[in-house]
Backbone bond lengths (Angstrom), bond angles and torsions (degrees), N, CA, C in turn:
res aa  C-N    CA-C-N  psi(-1)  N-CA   C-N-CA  omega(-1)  CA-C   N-CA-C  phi
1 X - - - 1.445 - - 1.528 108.80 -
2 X 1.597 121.17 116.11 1.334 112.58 172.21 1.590 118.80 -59.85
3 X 1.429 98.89 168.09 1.662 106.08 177.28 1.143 89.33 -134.48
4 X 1.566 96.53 134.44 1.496 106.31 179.02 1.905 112.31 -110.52
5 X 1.110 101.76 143.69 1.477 103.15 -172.73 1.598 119.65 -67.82
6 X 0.952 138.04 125.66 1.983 141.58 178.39 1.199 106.61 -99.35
7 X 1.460 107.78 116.68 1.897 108.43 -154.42 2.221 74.61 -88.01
8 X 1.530 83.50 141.22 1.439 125.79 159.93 1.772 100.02 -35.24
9 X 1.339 116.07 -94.24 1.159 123.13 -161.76 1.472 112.86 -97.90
10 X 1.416 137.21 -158.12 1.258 147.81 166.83 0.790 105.02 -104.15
11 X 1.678 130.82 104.40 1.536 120.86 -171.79 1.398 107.50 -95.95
12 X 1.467 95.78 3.71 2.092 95.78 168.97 1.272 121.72 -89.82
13 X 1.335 118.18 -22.25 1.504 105.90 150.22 1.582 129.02 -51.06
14 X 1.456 115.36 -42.85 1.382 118.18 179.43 1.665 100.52 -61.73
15 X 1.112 137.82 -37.06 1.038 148.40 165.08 1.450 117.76 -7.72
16 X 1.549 84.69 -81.61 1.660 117.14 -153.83 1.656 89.37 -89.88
17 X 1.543 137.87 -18.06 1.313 130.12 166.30 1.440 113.61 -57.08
18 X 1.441 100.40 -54.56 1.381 116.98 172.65 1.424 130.85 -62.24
19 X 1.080 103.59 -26.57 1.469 129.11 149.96 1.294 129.49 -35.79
20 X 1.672 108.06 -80.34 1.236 106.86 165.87 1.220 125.32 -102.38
21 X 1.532 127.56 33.61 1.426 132.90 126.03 1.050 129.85 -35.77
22 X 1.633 111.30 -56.41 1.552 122.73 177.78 1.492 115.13 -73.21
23 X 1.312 118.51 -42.09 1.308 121.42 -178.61 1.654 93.80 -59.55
24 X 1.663 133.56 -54.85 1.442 112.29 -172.26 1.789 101.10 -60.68
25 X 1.222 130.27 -59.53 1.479 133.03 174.38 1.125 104.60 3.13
26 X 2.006 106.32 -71.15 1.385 105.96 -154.11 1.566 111.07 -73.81
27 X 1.605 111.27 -32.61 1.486 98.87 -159.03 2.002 102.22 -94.47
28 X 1.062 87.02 -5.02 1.934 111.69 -170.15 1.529 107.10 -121.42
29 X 1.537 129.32 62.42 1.258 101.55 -157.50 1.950 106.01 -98.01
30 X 1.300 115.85 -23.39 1.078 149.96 -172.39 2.149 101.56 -78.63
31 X 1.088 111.75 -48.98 1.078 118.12 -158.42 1.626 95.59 -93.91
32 X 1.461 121.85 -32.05 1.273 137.79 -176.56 1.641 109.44 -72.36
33 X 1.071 114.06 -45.86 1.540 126.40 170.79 1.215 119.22 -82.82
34 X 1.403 133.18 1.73 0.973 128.23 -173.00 1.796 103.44 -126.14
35 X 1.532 108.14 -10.32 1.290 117.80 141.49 1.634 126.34 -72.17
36 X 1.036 108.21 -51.31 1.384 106.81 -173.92 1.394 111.89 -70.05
37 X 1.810 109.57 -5.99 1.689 100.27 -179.54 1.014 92.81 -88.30
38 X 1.561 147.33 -47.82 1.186 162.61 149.33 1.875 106.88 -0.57
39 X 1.196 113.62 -68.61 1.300 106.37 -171.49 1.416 113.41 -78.11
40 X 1.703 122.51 -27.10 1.481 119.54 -176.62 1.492 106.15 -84.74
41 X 1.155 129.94 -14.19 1.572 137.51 132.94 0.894 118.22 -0.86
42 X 1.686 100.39 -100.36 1.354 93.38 175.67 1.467 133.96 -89.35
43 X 1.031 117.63 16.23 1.435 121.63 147.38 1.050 126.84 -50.57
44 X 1.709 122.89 -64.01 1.348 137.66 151.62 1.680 106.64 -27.30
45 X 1.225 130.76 -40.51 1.510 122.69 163.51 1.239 132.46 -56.20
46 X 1.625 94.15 -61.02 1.717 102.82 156.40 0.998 129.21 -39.28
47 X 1.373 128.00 -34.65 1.583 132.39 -159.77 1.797 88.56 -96.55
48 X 1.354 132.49 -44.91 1.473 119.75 168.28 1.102 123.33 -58.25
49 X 1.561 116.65 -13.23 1.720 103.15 174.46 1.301 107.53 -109.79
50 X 1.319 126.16 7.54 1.620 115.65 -164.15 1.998 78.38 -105.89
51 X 1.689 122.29 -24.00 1.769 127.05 -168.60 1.671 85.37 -78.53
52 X 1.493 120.78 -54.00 1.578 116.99 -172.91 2.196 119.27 -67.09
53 X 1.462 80.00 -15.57 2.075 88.86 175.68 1.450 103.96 -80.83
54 X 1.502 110.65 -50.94 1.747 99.84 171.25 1.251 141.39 -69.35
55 X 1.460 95.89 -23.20 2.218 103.55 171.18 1.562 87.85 -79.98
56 X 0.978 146.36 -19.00 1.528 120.39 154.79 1.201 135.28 -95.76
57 X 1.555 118.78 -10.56 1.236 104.59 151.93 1.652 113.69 -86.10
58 X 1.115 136.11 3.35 1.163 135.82 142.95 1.598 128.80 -51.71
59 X 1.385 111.66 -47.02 1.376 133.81 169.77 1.589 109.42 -57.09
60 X 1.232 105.66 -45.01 1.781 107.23 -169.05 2.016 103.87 109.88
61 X 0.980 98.19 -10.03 1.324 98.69 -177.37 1.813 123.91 -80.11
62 X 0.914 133.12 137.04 1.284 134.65 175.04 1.255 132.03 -28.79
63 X 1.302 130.52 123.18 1.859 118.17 -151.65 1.727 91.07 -139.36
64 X 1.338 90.96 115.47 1.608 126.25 -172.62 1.461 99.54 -73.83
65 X 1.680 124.39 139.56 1.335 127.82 -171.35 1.671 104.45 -86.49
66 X 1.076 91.76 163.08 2.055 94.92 -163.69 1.508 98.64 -55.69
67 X 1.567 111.86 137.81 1.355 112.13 -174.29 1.817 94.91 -103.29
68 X 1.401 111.16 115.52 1.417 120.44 -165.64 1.657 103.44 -76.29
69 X 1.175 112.32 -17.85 1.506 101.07 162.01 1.737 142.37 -80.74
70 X 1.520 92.95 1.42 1.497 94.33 166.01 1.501 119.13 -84.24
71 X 1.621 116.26 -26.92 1.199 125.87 -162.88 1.760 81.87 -84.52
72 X 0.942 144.14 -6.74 1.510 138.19 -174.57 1.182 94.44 -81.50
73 X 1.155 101.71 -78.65 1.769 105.28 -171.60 1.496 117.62 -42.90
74 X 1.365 113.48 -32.82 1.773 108.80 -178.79 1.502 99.65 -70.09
75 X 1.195 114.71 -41.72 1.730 121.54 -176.18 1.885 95.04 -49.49
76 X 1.230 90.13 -64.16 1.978 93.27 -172.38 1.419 103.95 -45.15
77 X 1.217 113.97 -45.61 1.842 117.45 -163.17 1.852 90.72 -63.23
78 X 1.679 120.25 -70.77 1.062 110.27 -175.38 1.199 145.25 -57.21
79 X 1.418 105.36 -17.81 1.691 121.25 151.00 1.535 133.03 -49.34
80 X 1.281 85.77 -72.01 1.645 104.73 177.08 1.413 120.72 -69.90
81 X 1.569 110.90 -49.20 1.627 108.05 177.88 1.480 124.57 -119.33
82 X 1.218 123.64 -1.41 1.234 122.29 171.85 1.617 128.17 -98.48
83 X 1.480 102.45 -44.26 1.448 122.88 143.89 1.813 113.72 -14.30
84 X 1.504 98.16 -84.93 1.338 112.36 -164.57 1.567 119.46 -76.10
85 X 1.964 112.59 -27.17 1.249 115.33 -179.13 1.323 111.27 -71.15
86 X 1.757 125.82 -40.03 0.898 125.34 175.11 1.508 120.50 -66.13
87 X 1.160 125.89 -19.73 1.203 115.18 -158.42 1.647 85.97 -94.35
88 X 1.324 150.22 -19.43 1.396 153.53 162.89 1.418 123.46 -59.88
89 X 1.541 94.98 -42.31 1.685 121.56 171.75 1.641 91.56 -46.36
90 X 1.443 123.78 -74.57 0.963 125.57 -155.37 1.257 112.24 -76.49
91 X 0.908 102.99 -32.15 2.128 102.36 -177.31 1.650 114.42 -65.10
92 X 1.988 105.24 -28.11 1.070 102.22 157.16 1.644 141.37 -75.69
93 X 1.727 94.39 -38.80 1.514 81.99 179.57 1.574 101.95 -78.37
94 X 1.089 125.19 15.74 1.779 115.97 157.02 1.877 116.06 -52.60
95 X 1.855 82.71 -67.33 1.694 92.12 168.39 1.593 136.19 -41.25
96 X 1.501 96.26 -55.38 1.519 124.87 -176.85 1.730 111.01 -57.95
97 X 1.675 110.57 -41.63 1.242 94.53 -172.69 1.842 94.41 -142.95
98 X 0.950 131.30 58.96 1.124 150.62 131.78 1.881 102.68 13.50
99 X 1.695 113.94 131.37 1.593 100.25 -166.34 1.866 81.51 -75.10
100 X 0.857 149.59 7.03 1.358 118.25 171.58 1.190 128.42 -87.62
101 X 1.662 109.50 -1.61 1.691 117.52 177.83 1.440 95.20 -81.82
102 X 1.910 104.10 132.21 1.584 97.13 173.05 1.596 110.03 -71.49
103 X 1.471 99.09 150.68 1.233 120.85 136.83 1.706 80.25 115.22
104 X 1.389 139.97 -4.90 1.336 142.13 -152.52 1.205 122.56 -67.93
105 X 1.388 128.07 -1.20 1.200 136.91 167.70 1.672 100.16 -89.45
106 X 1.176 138.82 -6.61 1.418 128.18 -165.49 1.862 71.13 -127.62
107 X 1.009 146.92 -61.08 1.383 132.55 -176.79 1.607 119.04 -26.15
108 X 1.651 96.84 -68.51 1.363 106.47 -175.32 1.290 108.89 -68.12
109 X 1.605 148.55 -6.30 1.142 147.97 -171.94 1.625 108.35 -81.82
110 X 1.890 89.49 -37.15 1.940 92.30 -179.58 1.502 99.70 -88.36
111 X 1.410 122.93 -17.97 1.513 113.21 175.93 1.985 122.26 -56.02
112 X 1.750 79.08 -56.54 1.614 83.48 159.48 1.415 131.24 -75.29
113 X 1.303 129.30 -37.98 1.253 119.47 156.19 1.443 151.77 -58.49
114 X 1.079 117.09 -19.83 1.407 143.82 168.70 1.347 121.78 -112.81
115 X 1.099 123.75 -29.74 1.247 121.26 167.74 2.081 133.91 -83.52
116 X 1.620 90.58 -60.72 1.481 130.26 172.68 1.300 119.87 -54.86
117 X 1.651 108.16 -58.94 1.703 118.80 -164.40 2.367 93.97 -88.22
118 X 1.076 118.75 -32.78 1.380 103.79 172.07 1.480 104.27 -74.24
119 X 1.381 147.24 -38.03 1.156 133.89 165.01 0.872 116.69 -49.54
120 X 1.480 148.45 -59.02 1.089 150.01 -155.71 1.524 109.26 -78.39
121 X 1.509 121.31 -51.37 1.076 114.00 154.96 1.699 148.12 -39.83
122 X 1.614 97.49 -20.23 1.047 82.40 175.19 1.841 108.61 -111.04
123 X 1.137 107.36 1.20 1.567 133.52 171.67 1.516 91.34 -62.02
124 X 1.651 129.32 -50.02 1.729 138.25 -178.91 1.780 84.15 -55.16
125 X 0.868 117.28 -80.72 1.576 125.59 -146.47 1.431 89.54 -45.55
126 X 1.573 131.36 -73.42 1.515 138.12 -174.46 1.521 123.50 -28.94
127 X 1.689 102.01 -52.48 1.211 115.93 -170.66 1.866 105.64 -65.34
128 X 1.307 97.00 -63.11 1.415 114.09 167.51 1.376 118.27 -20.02
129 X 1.551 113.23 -61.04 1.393 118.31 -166.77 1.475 102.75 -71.59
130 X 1.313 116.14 -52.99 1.977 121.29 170.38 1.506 93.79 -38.81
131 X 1.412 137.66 -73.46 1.032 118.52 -161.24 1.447 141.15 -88.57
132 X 1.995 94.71 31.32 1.759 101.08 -165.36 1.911 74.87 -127.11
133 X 1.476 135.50 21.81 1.035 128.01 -162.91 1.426 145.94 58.55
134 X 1.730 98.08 4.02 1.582 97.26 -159.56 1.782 114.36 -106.36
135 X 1.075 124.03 171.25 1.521 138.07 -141.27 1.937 77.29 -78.89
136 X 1.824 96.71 175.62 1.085 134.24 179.97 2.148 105.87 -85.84
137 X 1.416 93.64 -11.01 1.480 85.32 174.97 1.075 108.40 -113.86
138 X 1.760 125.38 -15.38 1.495 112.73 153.74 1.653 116.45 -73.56
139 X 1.335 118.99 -16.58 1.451 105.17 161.43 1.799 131.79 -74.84
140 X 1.512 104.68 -0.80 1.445 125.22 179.20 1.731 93.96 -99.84
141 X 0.923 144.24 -73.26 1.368 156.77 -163.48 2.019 87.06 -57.80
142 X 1.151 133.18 -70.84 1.627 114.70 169.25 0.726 115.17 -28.72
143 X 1.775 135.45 -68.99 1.454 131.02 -143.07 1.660 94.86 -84.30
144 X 1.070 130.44 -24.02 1.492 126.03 171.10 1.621 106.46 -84.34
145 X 0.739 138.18 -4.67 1.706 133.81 172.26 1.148 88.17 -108.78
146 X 1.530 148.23 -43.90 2.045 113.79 -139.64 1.951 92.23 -138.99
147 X 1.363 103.17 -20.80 1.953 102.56 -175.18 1.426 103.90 -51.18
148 X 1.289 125.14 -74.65 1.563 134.70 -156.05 1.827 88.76 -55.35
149 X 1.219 128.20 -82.79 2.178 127.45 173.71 1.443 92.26 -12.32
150 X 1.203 116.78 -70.11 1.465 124.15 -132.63 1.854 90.17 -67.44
151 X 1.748 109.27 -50.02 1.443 97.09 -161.98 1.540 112.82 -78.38
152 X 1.611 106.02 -19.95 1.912 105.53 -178.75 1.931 87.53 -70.17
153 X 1.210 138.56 -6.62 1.408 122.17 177.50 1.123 94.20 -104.13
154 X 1.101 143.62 -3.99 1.621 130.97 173.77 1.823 87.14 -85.94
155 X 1.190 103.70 -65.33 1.905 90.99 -166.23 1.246 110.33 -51.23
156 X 1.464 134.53 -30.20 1.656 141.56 -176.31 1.492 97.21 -77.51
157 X 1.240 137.05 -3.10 1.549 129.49 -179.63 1.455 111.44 -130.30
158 X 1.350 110.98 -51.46 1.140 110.90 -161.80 2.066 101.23 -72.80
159 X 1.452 107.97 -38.52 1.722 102.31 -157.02 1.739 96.46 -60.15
160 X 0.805 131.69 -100.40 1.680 121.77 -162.49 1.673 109.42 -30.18
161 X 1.096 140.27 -15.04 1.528 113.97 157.48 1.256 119.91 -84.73
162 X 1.616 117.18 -33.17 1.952 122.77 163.71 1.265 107.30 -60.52
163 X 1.515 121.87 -33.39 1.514 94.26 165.54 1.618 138.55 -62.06
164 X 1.284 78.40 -35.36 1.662 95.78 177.80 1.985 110.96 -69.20
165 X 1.430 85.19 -35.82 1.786 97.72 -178.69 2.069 110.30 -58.80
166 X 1.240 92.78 -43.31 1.797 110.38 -160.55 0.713 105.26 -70.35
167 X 1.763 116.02 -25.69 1.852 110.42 -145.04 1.992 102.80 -118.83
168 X 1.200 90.36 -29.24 1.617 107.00 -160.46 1.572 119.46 -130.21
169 X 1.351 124.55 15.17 0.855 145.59 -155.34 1.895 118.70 -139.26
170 X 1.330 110.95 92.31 1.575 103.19 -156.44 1.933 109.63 -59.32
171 X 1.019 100.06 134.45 1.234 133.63 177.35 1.967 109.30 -18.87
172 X 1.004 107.01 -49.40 1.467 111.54 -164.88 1.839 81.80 -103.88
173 X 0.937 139.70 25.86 1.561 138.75 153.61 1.353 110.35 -116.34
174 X 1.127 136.70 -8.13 1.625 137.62 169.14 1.375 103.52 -60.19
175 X 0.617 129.23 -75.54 1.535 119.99 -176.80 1.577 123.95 -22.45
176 X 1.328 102.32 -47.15 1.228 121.44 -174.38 1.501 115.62 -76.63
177 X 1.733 112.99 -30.18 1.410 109.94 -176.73 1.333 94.49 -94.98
178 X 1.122 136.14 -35.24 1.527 123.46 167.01 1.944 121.85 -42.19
179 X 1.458 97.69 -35.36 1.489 100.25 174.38 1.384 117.12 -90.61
180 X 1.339 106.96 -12.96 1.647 89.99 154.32 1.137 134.02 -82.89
181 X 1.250 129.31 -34.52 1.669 138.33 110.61 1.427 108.98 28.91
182 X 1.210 91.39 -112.37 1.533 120.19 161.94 1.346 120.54 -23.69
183 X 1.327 144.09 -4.57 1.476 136.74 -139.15 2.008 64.70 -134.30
184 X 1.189 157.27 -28.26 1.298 133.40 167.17 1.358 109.61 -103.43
185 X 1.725 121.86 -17.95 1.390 116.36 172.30 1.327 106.31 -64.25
186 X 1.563 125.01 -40.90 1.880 107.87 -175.68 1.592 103.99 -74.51
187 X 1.167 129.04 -0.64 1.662 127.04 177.36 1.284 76.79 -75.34
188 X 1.463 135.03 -96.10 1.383 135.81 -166.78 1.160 120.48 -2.59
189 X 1.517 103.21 -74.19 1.710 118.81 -174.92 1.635 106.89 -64.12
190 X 1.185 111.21 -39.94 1.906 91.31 165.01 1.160 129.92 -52.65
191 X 1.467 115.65 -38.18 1.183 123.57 179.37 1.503 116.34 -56.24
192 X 1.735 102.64 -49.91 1.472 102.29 -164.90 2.277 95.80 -73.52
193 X 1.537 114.33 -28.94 1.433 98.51 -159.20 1.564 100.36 -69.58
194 X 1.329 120.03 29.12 1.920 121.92 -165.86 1.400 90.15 -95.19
């Protein structure tokens, strides 16, 4: 007597999510990615304070209730500037280094790495500080305590998935694998902007 398998979930919902993901992508591609950086944002926040509530209630120490304004600000950051920079980032180095320029997979790797990820990083630190209220000398006193950590852990994390992202990864989906990425890199970076 056969046995027939009873699928687990509804895999037609994943479907039709995925579905009309792409359909907003294509006709929304800018506004679509710059939502979805927006919400895995602050997720990536959430997930640093719910990892920083348990090493202290692990510790014995006092565990502070989710402060709903950090996950704001990552939402604002991924909306407004990550969303849209990246999705330019990439449309340019499309132009700029074209797979027919030799060597362009090791080009675009130092484009984004050396060039891209210290800008942007310190574009995180700037934006951040404007939107946590604080002075121009607590944005000098960060980038000298947490920039230099923060970016040798961006190159120790981020380069082998941007490689994979830059090189092999279609163009109008970068965005998206960067924010999944990203959805434990902004846990990180909360941690360190504490």
């Amino acid at each position: 007597m056969p046995v027939q398998s009873l699928p687990i979930r509804d895999s037609a919902l994943y479907v039709r999510l995925l579905h009309q993901y792409l359909i907003l992508l294509k006709n929304y591609p800018i506004l679509t990615k710059s939502v979805t950086s927006g919400i895995l944002s602050a997720m990536g926040n959430l997930i640093s304070q719910a990892l920083e509530a348990k090493r202290k209630a692990k510790e014995g120490t006092p565990v502070k209730e989710i402060d709903i304004s950090g996950p704001a600000r990552f939402a604002i950051y991924g909306l407004l500037i990550t969303g849209p920079v990246s999705h330019y980032f990439y449309q340019l180095m499309e132009v700029l280094m074209p797979t027919t320029v030799p060597y362009c997979m090791v080009k675009r790797l130092f484009l984004d790495r050396l060039i891209f990820a210290p800008a942007f990083l310190l574009l995180f630190f700037f934006v951040m500080n404007i939107l946590e209220g604080k002075s121009w000398a607590d944005f000098q006193s960060k980038v000298n305590s947490s920039y230099w950590p923060a970016l040798k852990m961006n190159w120790k994390v981020w380069t082998p998935f941007q490689f994979i992202n830059i090189n092999y990864v279609a163009v109008e989906f970068r965005v998206l694998f960067a924010n999944m990425v990203a959805l434990f890199w902004y846990a990180y970076l909360a941690s360190v902007r504490k």
